[in-house]
FIRO-665982 format. One line per field, with one value per atom (N, C-alpha, C): x, y, z; residue in one letter; atom name; residue number from 1. Coordinates in Angstrom, 3 decimals. Each point is the difference from the previous one (the first is absolute). Layout:
BEGIN
X: X;...
Y: Y;...
Z: Z;...
r: A;...
a: CA;...
k: NUM;...
//
This chain:
BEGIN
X: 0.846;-0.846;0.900;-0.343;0.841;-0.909;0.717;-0.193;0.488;-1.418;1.052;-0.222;1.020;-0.172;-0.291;-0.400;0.116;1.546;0.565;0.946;-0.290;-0.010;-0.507;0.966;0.804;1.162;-0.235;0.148;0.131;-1.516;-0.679;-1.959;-0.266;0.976;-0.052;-0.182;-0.555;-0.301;0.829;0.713;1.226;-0.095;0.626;-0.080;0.603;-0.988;0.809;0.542;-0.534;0.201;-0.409;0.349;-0.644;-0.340;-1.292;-0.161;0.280;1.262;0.801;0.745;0.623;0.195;0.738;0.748;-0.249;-1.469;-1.017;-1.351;0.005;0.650;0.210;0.064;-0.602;-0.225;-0.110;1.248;-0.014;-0.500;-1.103;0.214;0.161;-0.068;0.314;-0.386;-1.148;-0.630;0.355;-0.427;1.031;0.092;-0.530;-0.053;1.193;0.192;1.098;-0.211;-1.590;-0.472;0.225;0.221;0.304;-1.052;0.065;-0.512;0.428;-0.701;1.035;-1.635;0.023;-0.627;0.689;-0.484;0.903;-1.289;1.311;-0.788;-0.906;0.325;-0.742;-1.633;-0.211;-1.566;0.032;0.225;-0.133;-0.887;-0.805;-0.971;-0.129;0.703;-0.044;-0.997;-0.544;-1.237;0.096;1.321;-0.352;1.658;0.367;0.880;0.293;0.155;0.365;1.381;0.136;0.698;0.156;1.371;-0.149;1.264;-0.365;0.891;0.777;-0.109;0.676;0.925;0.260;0.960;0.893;-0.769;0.004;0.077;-0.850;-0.465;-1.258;1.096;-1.654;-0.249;-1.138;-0.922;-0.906;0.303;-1.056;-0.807;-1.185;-0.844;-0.455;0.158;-0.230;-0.621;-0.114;-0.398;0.187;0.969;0.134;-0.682;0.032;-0.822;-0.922;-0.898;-0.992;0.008;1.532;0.918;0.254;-0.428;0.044;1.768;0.536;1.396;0.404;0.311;0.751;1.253;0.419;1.837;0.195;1.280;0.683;0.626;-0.341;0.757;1.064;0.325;0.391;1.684;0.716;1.199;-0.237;0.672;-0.370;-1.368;-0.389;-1.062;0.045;-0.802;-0.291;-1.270;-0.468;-1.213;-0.241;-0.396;0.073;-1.253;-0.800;-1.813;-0.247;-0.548;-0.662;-1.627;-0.361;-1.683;0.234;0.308;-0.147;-1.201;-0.630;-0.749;-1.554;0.017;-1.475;-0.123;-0.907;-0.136;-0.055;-0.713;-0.197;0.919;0.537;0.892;-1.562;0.845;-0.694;-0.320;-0.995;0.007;0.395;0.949;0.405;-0.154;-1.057;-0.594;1.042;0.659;1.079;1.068;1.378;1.092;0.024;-0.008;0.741;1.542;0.237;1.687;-0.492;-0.264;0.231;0.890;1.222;1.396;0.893;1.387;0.892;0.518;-0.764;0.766;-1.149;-1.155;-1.175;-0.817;-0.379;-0.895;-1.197;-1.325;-1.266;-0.720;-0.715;-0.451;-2.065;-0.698;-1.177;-1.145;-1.019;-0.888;-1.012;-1.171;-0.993;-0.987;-0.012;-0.630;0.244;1.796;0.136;0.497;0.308;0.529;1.606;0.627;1.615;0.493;0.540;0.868;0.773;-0.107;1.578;1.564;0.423;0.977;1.030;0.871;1.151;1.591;0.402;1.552;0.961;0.749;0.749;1.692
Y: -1.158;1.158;1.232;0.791;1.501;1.287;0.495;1.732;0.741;0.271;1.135;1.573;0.720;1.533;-0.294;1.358;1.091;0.489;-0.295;1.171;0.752;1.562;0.786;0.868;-0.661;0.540;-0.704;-1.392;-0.907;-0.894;0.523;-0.700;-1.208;-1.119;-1.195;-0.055;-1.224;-0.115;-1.300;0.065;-0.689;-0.748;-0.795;-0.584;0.980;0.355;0.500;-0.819;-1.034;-0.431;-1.690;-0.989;-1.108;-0.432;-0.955;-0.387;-1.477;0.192;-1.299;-0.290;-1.022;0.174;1.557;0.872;0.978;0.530;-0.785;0.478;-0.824;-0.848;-1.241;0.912;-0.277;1.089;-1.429;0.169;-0.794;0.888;-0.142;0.321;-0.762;0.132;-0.340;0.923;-0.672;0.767;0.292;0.608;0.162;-1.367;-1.149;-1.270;-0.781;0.828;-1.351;-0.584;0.183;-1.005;0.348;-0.832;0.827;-0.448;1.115;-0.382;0.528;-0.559;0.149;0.822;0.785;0.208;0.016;-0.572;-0.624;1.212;0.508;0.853;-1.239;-0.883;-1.344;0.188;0.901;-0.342;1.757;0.848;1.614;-0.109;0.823;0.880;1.644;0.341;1.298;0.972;0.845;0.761;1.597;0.167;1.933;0.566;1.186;0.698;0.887;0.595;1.475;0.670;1.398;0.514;1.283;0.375;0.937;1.181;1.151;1.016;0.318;0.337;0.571;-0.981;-0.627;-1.578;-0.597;0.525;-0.542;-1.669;-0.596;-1.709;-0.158;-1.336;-0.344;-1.461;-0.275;-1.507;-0.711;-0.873;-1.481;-0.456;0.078;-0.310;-1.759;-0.680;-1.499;-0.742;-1.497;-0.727;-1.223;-0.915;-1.056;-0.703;-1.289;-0.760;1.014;0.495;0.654;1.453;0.221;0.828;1.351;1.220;1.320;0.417;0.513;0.275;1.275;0.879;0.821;0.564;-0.786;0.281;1.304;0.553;0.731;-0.454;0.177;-0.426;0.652;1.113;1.283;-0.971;0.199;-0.789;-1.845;-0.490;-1.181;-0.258;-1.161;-0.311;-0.026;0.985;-0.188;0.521;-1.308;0.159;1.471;0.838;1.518;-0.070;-0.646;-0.527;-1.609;0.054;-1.200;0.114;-1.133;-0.369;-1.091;-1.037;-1.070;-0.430;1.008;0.418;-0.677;0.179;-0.497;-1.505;-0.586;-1.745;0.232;1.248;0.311;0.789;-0.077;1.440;1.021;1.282;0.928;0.826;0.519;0.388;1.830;0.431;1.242;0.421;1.332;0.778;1.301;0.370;1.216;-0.327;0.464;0.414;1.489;0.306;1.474;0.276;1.175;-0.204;1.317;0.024;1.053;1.094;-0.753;0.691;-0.861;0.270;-0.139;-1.610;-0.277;-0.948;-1.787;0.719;-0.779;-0.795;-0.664;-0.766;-0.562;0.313;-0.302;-0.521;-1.054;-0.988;0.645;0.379;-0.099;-0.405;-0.543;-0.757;0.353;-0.658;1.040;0.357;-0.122;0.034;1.393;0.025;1.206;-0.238;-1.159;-0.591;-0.157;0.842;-0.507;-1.464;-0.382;-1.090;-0.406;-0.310;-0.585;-0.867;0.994;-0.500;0.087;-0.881;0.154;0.109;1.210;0.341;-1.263;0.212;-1.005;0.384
Z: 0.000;0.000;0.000;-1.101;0.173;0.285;0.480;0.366;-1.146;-1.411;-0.852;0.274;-0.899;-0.199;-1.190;-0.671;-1.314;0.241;-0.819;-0.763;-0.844;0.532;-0.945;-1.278;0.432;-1.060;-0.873;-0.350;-1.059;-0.232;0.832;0.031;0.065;0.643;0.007;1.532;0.025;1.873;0.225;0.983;0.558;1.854;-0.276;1.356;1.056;1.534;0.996;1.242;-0.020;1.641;-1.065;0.380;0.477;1.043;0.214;0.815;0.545;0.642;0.164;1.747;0.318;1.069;0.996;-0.882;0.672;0.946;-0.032;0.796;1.145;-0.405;1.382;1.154;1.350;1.262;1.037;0.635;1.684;1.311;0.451;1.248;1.076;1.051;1.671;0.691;0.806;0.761;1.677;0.931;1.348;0.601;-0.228;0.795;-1.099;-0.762;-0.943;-0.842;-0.423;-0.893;-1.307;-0.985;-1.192;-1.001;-1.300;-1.336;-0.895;-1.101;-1.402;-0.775;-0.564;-1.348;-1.317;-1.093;-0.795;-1.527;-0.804;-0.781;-0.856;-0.068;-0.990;0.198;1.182;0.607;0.230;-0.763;-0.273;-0.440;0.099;-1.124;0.048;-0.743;0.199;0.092;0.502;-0.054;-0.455;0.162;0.211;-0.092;-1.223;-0.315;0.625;0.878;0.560;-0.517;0.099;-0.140;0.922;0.945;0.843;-0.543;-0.613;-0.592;0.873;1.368;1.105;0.165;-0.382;0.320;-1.294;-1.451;-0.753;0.079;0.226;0.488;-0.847;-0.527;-0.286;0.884;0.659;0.831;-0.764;0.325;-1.033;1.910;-0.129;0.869;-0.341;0.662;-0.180;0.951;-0.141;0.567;-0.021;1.098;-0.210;1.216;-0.047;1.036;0.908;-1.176;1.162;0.647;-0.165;0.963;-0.941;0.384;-0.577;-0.087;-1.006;0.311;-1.211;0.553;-0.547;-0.424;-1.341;-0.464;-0.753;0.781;-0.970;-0.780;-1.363;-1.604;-1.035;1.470;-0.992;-0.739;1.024;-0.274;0.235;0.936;0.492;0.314;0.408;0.438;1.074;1.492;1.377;0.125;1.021;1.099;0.624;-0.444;0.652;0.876;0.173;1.182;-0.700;1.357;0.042;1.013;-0.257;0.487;0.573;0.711;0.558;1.107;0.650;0.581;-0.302;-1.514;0.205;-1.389;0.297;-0.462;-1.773;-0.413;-1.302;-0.585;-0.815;-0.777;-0.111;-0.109;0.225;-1.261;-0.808;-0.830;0.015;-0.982;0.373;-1.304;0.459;-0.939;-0.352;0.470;-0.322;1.067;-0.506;0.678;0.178;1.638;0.261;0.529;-0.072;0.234;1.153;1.420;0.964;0.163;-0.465;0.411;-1.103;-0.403;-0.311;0.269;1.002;1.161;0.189;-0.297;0.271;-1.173;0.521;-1.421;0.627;-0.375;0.796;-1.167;0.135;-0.734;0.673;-1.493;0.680;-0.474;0.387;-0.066;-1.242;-0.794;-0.557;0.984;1.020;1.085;0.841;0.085;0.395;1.238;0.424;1.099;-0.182;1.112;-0.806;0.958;-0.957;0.772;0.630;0.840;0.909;-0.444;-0.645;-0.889;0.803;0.213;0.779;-0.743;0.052;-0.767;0.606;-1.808;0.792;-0.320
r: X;X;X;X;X;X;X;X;X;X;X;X;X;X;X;X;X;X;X;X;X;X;X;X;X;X;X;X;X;X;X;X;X;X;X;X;X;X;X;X;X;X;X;X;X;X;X;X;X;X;X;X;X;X;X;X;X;X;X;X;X;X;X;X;X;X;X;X;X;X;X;X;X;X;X;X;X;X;X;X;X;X;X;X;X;X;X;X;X;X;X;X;X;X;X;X;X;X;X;X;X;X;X;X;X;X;X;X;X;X;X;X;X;X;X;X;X;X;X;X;X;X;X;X;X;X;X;X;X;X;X;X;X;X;X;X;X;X;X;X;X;X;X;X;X;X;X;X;X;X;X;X;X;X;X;X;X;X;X;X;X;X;X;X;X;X;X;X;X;X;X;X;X;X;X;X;X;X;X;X;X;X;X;X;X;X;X;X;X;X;X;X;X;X;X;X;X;X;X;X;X;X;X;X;X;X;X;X;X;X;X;X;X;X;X;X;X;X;X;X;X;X;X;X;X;X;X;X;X;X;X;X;X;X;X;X;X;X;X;X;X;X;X;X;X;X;X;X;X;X;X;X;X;X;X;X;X;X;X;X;X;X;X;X;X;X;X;X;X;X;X;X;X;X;X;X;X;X;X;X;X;X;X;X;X;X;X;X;X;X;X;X;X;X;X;X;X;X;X;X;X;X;X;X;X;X;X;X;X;X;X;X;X;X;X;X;X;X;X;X;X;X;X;X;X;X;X;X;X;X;X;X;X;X;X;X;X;X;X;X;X;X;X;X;X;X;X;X
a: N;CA;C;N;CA;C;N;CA;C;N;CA;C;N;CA;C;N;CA;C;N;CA;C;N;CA;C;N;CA;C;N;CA;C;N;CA;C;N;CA;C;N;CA;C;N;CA;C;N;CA;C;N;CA;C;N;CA;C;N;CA;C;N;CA;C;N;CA;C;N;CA;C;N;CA;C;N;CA;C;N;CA;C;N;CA;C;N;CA;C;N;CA;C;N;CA;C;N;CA;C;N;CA;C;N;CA;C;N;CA;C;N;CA;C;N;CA;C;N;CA;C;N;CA;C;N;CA;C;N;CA;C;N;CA;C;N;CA;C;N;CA;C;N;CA;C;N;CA;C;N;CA;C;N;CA;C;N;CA;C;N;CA;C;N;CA;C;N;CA;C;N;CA;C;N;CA;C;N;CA;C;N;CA;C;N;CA;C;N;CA;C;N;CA;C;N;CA;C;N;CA;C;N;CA;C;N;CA;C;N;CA;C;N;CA;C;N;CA;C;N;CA;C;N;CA;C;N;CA;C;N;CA;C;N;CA;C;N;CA;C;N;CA;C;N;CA;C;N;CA;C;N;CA;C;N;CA;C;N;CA;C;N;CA;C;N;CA;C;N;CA;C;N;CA;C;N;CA;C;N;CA;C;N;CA;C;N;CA;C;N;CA;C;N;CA;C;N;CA;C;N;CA;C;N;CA;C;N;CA;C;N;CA;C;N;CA;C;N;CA;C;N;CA;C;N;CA;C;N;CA;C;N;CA;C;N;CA;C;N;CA;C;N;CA;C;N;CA;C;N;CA;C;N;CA;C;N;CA;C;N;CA;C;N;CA;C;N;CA;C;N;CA;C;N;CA;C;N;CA;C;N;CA;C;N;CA;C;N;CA;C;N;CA;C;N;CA;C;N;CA;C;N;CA;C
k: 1;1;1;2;2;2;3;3;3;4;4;4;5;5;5;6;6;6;7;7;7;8;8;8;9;9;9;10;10;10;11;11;11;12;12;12;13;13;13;14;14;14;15;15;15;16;16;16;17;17;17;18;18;18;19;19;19;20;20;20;21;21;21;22;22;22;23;23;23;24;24;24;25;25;25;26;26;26;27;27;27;28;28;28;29;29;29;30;30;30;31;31;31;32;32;32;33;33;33;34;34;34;35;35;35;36;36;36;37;37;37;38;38;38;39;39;39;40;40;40;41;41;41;42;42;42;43;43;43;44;44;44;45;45;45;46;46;46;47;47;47;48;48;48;49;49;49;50;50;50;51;51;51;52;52;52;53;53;53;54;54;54;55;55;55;56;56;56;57;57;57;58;58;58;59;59;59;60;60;60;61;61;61;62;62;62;63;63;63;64;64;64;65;65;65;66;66;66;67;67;67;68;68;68;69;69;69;70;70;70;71;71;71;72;72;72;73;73;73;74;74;74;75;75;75;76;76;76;77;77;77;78;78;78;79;79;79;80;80;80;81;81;81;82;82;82;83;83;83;84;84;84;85;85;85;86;86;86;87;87;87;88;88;88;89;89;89;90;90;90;91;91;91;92;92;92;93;93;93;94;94;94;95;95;95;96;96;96;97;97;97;98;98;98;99;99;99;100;100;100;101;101;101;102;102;102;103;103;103;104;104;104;105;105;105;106;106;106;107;107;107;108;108;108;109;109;109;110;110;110;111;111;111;112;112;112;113;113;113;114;114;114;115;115;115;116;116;116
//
């Protein structure tokens, strides 16, 4: 699965990102326990882009689990959702600050995304 652009210089659209084990995400939680999300079980949902940062985030979902990567350079986990049994559906990305990334609902409910 790829992530393309437009090139607007030459008008051909080109690969930006694949989606490959770079998405792979281990956590460990405070008791020790660990897990793996494996990008094989991604589905991506949502593009953001934050100017103040120049970043761009791929909003996803693997096992269930809401997760938010920065794609600008490498691939990192910039939030996560572990919190609740369903991935969460996210209707817009806001950028607060320079610093922040808030994931929010069509509902209007923001989420408990935890930086990582």
């Amino acid at each position: 699965m790829n992530i393309r652009k437009f090139n607007s210089s030459n008008g051909t659209v080109e690969t930006f990102k694949t989606i490959n084990q770079d998405f792979n995400w281990d956590y460990k939680d405070a008791a020790g326990n660990a897990k793996h999300y494996d990008y094989k079980n991604l589905t991506p949902l949502k593009l953001a882009y934050n100017p103040a940062r120049n970043k761009l985030y791929l909003v996803a979902k693997i096992s269930s689990k809401t997760f938010i990567y920065d794609i600008t350079g490498s691939v990192s986990v910039a939030a996560y959702d572990l919190d609740h049994e369903e991935s969460r559906f996210v209707d817009f990305i806001a950028f607060s600050d320079a610093e922040s990334v808030m994931a929010l609902q069509a509902v209007m409910n923001s989420m408990s995304m935890k930086a990582s």
